[in-house]
C-alpha positions as CSV (number, residue, x, y, z in Angstrom):
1,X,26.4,63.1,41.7
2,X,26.8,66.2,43.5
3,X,24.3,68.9,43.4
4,X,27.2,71.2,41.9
5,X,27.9,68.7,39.7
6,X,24.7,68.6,38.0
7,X,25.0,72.3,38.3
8,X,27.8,72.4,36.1
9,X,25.9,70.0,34.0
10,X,23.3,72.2,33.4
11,X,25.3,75.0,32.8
12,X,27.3,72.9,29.7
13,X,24.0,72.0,28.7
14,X,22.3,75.3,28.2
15,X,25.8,77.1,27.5
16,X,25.9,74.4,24.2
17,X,22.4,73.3,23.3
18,X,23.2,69.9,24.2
19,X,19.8,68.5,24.2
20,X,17.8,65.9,22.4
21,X,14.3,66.2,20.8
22,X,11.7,63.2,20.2
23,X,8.4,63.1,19.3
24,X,5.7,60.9,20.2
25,X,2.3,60.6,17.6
26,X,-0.7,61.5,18.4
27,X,-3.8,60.4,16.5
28,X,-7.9,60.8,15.7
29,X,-9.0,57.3,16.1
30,X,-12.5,58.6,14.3
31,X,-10.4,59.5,10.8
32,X,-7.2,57.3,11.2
33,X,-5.3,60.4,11.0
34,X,-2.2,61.9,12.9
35,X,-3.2,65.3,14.4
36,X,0.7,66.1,15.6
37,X,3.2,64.8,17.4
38,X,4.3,66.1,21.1
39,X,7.8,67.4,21.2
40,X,9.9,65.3,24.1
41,X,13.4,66.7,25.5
42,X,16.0,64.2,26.6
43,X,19.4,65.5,27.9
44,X,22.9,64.1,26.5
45,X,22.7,60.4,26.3
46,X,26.2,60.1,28.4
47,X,25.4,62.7,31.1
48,X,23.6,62.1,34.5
49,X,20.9,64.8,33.3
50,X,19.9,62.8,30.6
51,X,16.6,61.6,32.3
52,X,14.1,64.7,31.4
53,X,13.2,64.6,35.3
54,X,16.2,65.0,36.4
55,X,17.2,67.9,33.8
56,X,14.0,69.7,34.6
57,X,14.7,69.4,38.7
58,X,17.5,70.4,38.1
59,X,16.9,73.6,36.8
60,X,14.4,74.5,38.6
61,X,16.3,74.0,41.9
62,X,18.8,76.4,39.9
63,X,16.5,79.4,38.7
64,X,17.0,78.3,35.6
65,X,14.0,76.8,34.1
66,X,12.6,79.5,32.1
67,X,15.9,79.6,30.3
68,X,16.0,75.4,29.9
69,X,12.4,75.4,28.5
70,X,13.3,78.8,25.9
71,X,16.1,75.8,24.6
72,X,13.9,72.7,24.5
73,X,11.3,75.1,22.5
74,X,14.1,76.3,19.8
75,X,15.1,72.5,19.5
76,X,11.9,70.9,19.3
77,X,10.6,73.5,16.4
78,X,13.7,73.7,14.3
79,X,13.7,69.9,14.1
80,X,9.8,70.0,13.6
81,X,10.8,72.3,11.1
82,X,13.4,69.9,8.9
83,X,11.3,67.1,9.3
84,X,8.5,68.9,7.9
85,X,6.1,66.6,9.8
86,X,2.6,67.6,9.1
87,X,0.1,68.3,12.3
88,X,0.4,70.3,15.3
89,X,3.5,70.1,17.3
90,X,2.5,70.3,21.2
91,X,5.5,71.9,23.3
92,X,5.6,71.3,26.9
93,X,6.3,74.5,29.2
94,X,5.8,74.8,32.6
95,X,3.8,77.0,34.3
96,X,6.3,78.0,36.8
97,X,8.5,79.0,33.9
98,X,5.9,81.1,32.4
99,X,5.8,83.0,36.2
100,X,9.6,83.5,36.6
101,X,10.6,86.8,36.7
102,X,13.2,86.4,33.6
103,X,10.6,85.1,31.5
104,X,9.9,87.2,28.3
105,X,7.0,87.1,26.2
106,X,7.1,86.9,22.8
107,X,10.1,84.7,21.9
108,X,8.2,82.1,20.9
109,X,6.7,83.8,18.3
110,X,9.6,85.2,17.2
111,X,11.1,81.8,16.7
112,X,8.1,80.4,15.0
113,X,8.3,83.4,12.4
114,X,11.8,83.1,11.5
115,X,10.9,79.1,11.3
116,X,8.2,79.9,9.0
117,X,5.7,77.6,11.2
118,X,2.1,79.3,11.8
119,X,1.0,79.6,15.8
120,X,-2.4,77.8,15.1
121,X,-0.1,74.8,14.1
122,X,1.4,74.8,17.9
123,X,-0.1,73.4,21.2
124,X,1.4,75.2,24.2
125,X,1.0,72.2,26.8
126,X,1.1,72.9,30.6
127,X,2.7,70.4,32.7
128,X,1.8,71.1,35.9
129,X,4.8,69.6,38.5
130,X,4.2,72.0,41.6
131,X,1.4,74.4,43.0
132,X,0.4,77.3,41.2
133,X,-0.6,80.2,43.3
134,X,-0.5,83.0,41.1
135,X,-3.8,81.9,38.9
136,X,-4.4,86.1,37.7
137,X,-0.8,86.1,36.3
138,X,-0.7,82.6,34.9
139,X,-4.2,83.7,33.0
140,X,-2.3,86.6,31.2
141,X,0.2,84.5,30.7
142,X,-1.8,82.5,28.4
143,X,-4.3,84.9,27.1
144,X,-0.6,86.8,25.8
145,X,-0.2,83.1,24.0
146,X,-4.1,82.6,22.7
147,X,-4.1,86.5,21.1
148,X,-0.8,85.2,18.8
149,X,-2.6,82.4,17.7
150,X,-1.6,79.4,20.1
151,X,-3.7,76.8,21.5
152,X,-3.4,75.6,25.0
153,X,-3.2,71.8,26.5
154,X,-3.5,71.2,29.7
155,X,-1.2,67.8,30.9
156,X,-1.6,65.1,33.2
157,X,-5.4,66.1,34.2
158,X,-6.3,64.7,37.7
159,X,-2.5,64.1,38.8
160,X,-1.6,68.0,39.2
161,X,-2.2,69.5,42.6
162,X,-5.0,72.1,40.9
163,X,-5.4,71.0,37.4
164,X,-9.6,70.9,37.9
165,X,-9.2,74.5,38.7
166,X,-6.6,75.0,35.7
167,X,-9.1,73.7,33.4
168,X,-12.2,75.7,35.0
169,X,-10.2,79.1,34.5
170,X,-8.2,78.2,31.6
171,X,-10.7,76.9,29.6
172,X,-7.5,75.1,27.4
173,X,-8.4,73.5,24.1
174,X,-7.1,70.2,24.9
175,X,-6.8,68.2,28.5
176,X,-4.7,65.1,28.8
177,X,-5.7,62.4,30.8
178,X,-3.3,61.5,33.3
179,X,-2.0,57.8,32.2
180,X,-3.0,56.5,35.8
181,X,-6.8,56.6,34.4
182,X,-5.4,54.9,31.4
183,X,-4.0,52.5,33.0
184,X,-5.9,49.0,33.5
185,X,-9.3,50.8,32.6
186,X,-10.5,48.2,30.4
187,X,-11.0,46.1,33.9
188,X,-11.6,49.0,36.6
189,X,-15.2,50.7,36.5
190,X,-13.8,53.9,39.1
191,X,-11.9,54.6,36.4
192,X,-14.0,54.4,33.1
193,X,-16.4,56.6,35.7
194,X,-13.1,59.0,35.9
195,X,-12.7,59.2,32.3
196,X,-16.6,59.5,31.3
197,X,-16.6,62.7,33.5
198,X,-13.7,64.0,32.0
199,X,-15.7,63.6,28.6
200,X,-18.8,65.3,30.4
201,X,-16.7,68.3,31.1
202,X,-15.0,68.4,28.0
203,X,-18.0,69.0,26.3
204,X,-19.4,71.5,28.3
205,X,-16.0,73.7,28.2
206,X,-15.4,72.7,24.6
207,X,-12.3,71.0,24.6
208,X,-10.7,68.2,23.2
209,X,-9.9,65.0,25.1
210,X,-6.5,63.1,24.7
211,X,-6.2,60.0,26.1
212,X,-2.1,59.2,27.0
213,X,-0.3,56.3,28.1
214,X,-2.1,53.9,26.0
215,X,0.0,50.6,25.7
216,X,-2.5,47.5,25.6
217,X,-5.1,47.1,22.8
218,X,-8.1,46.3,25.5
219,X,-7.0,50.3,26.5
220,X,-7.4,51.6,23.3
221,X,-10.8,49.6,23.0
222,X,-12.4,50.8,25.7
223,X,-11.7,54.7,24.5
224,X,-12.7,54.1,21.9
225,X,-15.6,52.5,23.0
226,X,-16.5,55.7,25.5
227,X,-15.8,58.1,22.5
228,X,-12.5,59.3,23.4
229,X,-11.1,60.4,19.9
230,X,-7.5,61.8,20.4
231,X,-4.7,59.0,21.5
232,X,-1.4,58.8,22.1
233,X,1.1,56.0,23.7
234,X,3.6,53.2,23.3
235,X,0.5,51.1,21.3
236,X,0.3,53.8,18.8
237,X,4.2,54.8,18.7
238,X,6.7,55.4,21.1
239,X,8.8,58.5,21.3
240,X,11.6,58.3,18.2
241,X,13.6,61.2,16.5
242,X,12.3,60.2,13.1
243,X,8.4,59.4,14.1
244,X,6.1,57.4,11.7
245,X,4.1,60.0,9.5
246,X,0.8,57.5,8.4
247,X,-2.0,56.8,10.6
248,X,-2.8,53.5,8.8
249,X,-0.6,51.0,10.0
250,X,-0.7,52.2,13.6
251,X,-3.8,50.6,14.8
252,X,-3.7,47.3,13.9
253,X,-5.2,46.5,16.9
254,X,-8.1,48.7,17.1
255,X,-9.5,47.8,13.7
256,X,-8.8,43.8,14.7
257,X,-11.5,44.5,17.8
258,X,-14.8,43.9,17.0
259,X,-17.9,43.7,20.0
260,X,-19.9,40.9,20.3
261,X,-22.2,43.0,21.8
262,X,-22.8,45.8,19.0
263,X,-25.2,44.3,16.4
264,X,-24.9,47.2,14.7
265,X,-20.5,47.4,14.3
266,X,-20.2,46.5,11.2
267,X,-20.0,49.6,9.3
268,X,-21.2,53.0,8.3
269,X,-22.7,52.2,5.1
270,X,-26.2,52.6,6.0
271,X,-25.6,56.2,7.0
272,X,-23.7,56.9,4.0
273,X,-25.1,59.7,1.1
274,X,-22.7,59.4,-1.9
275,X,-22.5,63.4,-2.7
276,X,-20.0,64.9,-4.5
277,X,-17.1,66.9,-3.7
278,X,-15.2,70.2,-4.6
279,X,-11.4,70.6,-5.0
280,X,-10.2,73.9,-2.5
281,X,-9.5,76.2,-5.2
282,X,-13.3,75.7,-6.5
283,X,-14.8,79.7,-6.6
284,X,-17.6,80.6,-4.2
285,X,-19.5,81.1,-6.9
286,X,-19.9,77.7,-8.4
287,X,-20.4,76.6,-5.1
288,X,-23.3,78.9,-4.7
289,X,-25.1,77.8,-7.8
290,X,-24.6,74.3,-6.7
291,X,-26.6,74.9,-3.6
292,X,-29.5,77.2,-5.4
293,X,-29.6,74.3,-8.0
294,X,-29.9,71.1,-5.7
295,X,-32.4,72.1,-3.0
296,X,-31.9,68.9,-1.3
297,X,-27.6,69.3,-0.7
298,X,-26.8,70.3,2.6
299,X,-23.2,70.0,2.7
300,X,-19.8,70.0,0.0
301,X,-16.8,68.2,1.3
302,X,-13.5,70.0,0.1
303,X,-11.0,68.0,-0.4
304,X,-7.0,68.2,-1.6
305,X,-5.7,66.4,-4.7
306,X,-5.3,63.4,-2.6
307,X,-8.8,63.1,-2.3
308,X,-8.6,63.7,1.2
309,X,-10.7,66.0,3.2
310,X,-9.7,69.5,4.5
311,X,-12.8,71.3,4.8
312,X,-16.8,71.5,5.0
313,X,-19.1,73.9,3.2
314,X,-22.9,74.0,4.9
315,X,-25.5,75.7,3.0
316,X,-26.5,77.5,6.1
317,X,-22.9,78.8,7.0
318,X,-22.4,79.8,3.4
319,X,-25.7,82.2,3.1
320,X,-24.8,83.3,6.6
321,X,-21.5,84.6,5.6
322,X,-22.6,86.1,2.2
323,X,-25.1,88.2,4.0
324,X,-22.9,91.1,4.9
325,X,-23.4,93.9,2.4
326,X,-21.1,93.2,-0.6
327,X,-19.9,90.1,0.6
328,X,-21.2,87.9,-2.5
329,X,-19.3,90.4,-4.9
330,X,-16.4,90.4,-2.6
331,X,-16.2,86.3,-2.8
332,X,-18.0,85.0,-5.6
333,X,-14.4,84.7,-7.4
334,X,-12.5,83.6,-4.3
335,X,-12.0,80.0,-3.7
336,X,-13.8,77.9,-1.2
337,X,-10.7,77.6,1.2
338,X,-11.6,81.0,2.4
339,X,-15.1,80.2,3.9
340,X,-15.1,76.5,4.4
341,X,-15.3,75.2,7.9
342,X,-12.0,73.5,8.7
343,X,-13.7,72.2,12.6
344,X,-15.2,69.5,10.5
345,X,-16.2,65.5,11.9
346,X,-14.6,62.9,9.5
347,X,-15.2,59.0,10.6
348,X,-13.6,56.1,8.6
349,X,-16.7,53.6,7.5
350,X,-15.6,50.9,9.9
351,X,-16.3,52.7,12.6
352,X,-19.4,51.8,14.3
353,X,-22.6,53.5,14.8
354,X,-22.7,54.2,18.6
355,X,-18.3,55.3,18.1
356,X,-20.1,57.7,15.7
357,X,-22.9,58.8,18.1
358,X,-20.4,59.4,21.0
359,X,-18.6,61.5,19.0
360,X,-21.0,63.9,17.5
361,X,-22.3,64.3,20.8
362,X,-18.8,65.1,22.2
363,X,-18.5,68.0,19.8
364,X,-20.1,71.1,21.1
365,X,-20.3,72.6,17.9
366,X,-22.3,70.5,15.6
367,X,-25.5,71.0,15.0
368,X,-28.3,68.8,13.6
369,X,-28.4,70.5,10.1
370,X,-25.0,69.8,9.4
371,X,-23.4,66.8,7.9
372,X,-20.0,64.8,8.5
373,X,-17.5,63.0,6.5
374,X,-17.3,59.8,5.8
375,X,-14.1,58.1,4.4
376,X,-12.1,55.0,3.7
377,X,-8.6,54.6,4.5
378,X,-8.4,58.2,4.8
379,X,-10.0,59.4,1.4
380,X,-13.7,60.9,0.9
381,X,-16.3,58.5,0.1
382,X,-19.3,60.4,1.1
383,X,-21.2,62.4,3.6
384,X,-23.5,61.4,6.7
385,X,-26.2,63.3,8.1
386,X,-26.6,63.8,11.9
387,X,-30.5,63.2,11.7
388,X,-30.3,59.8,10.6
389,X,-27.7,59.1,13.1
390,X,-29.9,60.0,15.4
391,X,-32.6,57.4,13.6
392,X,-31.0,54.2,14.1
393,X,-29.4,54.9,17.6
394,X,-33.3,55.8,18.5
395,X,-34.1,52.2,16.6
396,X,-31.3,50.6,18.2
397,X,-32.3,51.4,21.9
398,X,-35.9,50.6,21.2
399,X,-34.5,46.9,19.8
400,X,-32.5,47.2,23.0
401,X,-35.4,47.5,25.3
402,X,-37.6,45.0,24.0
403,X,-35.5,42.3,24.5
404,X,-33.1,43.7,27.8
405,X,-34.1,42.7,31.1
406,X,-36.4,44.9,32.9
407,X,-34.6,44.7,36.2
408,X,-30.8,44.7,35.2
409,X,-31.5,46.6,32.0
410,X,-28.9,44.1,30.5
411,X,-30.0,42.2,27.3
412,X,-31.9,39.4,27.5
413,X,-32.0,36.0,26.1
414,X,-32.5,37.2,22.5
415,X,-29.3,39.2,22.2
416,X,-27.5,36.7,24.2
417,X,-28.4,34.2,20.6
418,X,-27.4,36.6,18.7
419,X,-24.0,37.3,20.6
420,X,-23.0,33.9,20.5
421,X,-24.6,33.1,16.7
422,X,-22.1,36.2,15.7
423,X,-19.3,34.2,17.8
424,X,-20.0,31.1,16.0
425,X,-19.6,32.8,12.6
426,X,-16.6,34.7,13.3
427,X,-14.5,31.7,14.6
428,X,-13.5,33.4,17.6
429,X,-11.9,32.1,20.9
430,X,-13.8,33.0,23.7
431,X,-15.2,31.5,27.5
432,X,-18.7,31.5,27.6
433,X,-19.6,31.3,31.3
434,X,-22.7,30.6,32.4
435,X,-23.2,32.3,36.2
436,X,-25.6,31.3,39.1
437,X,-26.4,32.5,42.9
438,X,-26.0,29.6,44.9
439,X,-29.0,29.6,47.8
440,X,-30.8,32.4,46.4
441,X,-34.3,31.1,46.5
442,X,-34.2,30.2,50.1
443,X,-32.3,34.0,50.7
444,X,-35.7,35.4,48.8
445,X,-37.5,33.9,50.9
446,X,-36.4,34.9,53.6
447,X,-35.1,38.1,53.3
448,X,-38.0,39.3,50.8
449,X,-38.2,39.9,47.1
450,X,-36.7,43.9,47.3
451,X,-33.6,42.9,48.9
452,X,-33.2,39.8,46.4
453,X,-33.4,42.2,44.1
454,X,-30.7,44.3,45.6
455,X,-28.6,41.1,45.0
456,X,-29.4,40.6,41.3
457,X,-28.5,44.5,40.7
458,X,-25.1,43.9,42.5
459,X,-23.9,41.1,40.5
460,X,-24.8,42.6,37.5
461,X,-22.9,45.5,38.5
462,X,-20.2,43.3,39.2
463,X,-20.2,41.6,35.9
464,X,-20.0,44.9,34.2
465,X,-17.2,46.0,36.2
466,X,-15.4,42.7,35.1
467,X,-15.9,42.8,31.4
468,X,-14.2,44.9,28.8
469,X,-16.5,46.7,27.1
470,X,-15.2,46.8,23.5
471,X,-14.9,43.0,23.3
472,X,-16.5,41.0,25.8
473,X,-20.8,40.7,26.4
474,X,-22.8,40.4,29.5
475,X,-26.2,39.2,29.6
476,X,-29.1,38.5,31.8
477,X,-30.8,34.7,31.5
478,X,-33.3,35.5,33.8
479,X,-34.3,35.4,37.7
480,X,-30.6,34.4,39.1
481,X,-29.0,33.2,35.6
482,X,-26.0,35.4,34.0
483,X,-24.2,35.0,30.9
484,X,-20.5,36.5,30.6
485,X,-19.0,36.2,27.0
486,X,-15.0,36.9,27.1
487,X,-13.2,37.8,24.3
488,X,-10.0,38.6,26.5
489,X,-7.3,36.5,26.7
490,X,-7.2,37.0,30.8
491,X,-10.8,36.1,31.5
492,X,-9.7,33.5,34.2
493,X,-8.5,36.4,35.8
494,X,-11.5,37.9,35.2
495,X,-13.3,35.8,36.9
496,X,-11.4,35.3,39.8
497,X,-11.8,38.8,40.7
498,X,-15.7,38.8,40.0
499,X,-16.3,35.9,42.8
500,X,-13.8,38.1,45.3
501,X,-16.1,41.1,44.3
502,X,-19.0,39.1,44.7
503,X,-18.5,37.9,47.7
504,X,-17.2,41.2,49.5
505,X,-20.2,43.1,47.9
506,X,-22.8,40.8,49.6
507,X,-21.9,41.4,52.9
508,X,-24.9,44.4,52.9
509,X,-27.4,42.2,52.2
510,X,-27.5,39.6,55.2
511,X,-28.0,40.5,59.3
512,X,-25.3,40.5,61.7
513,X,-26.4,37.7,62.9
514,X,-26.0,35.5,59.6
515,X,-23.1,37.2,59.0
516,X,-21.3,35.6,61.8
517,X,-23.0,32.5,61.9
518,X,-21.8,32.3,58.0
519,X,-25.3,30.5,57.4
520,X,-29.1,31.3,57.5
521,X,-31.7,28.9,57.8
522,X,-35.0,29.2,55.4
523,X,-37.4,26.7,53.8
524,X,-35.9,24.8,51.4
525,X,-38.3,23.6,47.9
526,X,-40.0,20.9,50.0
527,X,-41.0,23.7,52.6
528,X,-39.2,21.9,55.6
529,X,-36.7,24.6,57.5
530,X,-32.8,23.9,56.2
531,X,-30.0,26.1,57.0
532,X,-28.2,27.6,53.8
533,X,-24.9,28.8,53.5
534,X,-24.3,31.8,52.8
535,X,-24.6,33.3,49.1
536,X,-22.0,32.4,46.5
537,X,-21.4,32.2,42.5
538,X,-21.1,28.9,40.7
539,X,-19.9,29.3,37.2
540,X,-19.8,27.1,34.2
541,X,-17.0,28.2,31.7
542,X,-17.1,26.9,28.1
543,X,-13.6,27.9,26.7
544,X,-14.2,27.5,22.6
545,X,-11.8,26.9,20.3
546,X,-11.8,28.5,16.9
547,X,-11.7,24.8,15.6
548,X,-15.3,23.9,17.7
549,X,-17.0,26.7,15.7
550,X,-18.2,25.0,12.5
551,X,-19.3,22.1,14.5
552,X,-21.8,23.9,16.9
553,X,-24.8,26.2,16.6
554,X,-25.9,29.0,19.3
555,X,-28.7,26.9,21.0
556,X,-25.8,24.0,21.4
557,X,-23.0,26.1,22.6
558,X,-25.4,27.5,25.6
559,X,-26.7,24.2,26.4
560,X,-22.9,23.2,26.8
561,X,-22.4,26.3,29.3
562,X,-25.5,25.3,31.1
563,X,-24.1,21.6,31.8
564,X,-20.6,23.4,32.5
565,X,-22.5,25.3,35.4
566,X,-24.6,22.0,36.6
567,X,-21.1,20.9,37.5
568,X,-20.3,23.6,38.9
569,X,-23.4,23.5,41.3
570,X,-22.5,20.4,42.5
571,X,-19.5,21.5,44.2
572,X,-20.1,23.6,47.3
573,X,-19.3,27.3,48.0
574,X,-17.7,29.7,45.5
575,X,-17.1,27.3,42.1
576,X,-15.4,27.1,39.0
577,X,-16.5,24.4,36.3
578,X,-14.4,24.7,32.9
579,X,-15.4,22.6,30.0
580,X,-13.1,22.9,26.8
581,X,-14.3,22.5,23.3
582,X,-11.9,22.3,20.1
């Protein structure tokens, strides 16, 4: 197609509205909630500017952008609008558009008022697709959107060509993680680095993460695992015209996941405090004397008539408010709505305590005295306090140490029992692998017993690089022993890729001249002088079968790993052993 064809095309487009509108879920893995939906422009499904790329190159090529995203905006709200979906709606503008010289503040708003949809309800979302120069005049740009009442997004975080300075001076309420992070991150460690980072800075600017481009459950897991609360991808619902508007069916997969290496995943019922509740349209008043009768309550949930949370009431909030002259007379009648806190945590009970940990400590905002929301399948079954959160992760890490390995730091042989007694119980498949240095007492011996230890700490940085973290285990035997506990499906894979990193990561450790010789001589356990090769993994896989699991106990099912990796030893060089129980 000509360029002055798609010029014409554009014109049509724009001349007619001729555009189509879809929008893609996005939800808080922490409440099983949708939060909104992002708003995605496709052109006319029989012309060549159908793809959005093209559309949008297209008009900026043409001067025309600001004009194109004014149209995608009007679309995407009015049909926001007659679907009366509930959440925020996120609306992608460029930057550039924003900087054009045609541009003119305040249409938005104007089309949001005659919509009858609220600002604070809409996400302004930058996607960033070219340099931005102009960083003064962007600024006002937005500060003009934050004084209406908008919230800014900033998109595809780490693939723009400034988006770490974007978020520095923007300071947006929400940064999307560019789906390349996403991608594969439940078996790359560079990128679960990336994405903790991103989580570091969040916190410190106080914005929300959102994770996008999720499409394989061992994804989502791994979020989730690292505390990453906000989702959105083809797992949890792919762009549609009429998107899905429950959370509670979307995440089959998430709530199917369970650690082996979480003693404590079960669920929140430890932590939770069976208080009672108010209704939003309860008066200050009666809230008051609830707190000056019940010295011990904290906290009120408000919730709707569905029984589902909207709000929090701390004592300390409360009292602060009411301390302006007049204030108590001036609310005593009002309802709660008007000074409960609506930047509230709610967590369904099956999440897990450390999911719960990571994200009270993400929110920059909470403060020990306050309490969070606890539900089930959406609806208010109690409160949680931070303190005792804080209790049992302090319990927890203390169980941790005592029986973790004081090199590796990994768990030792007591939680590697308990791993595979929870395994046994659960009738899981899974490949237990049993992992051992070949010629690593003769490479102690003669390299010394710091640089031996050098090797221990890079395999077990290997393992963990290997595993996914929100289903598989890694533990430490002792001395040169490893055990690997897959729950993925791809854990030959897995493997494969641990002996390749194994083997290029060990290069450091020997002299040049081993290294070329491909062999080292040492005293072998008889003290004569032998000549090793040089280090390598042998592994002894037991794949179990759901079947084998009634028949075997935890002391049995490691001894069979142990004989899987005997046969592996006898085989020289980098080794595989697998031994199959159903």
């Amino acid at each position: 197609m000509t360029v002055t064809e798609q010029l014409s095309a554009l014109g049509q487009i724009l001349a007619h509205g001729d555009l189509h509108c879809l929008f893609q879920p996005i939800l808080s893995l922490s409440e099983r909630r949708l939060v909104g939906y992002e708003a995605l422009t496709r052109g006319p499904s029989n012309s060549p500017l159908h793809s959005p790329l093209t559309l949008f190159s297209t008009a900026r090529h043409a001067g025309r952008l600001s004009e194109l995203d004014v149209l995608c905006r009007r679309k995407a709200c009015q049909r926001f609008r007659d679907l009366k979906l509930d959440g925020k709606l996120f609306l992608n503008v460029s930057p550039e558009s924003l900087l054009e010289a045609t541009h003119q503040p305040g249409r938005t708003l104007q089309m949001l008022q005659a919509l009858g949809i609220s600002p604070s309800d809409v996400v302004i979302e930058l996607t960033e697709q070219a340099p931005i120069e102009d960083f003064g005049l962007l600024d006002t740009a937005l500060h003009h959107y934050r004084a209406m009442g908008f919230c800014i997004a900033l998109d595809d975080l780490g693939a723009g060509y400034s988006s770490l300075r974007l978020w520095s001076e923007l300071r947006p309420d929400y940064v999307k993680i560019d789906r390349h992070f996403i991608d594969g991150i439940h078996q790359d460690g560079v990128k679960r680095e990336f994405v903790g980072s991103i989580l570091k800075m969040a916190h410190a600017s106080r914005a929300q993460v959102i994770a996008e481009g999720i499409e394989l459950p061992e994804e989502l897991a791994v979020l989730s695992e690292m505390g990453v609360d906000l989702v959105q991808g083809y797992l949890i619902g792919r762009p549609q015209e009429n998107p899905p508007r429950e959370a509670r069916h979307m995440l089959p997969e998430l709530d199917r996941i369970d650690s082996l290496s979480n003693e404590e995943q079960a669920d929140l019922r430890p932590l939770l405090l069976e208080q009672p509740a108010v209704a939003s349209d309860t008066p200050i008043s009666a809230i008051l004397e609830a707190f000056h009768s019940q010295a011990n309550l904290n906290s009120l949930a408000v919730l709707d008539e569905h029984q589902r949370p909207v709000g929090i009431v701390h004592r300390h909030a409360l009292s602060d408010a009411l301390l302006k002259p007049f204030a108590t007379d001036l609310f005593s009648r009002k309802p709660i709505s008007r000074l409960m806190s609506e930047n509230f945590l709610a967590v369904e009970r099956s999440q897990s305590l450390q999911q719960v940990s990571r994200l009270l400590t993400s929110r920059a905002r909470q403060r020990i005295e306050e309490d969070f929301i606890i539900t089930q399948g959406g609806r208010y079954l109690g409160l949680g306090r931070v303190i005792d959160v804080l209790k049992l992760i302090t319990e927890l890490k203390i169980r941790q140490a005592r029986y973790a390995n004081p090199l590796t730091l990994l768990p030792g042989n007591v939680p590697i029992q308990q791993c595979l007694g929870r395994l046994l119980q659960q009738n899981r498949e899974a490949a237990i692998c049993y992992v051992d240095i070949d010629s690593f007492k003769p490479f102690n011996d003669l390299y010394g017993y710091a640089r031996g230890d050098e090797v221990l700490l890079c395999l077990a940085q290997c393992l963990n690089d290997r595993v996914d973290p929100g289903s598989d285990f890694v533990g430490h035997i002792g001395g040169d022993d490893f055990m690997l506990v897959f729950a993925s499906e791809d854990w030959r894979a897995r493997i494969n890729h641990l002996l390749e990193d194994f083997q290029g990561q060990c290069r450091r450790f020997y002299s040049q001249e081993h290294l070329q010789a491909g062999c080292f001589v040492s005293h072998n356990r008889q003290g004569e002088r032998q000549e090793f090769p040089l280090l390598s993994l042998s592994v002894g896989v037991v794949h179990l079968k759901p079947s084998a699991c009634s028949k075997l106990d935890a002391a049995q099912l490691a001894s069979a790993a142990s004989e899987a990796k005997r046969h592996a030893k006898q085989m020289p060089g980098y080794s595989l052993h697998i031994l199959t129980l159903d």
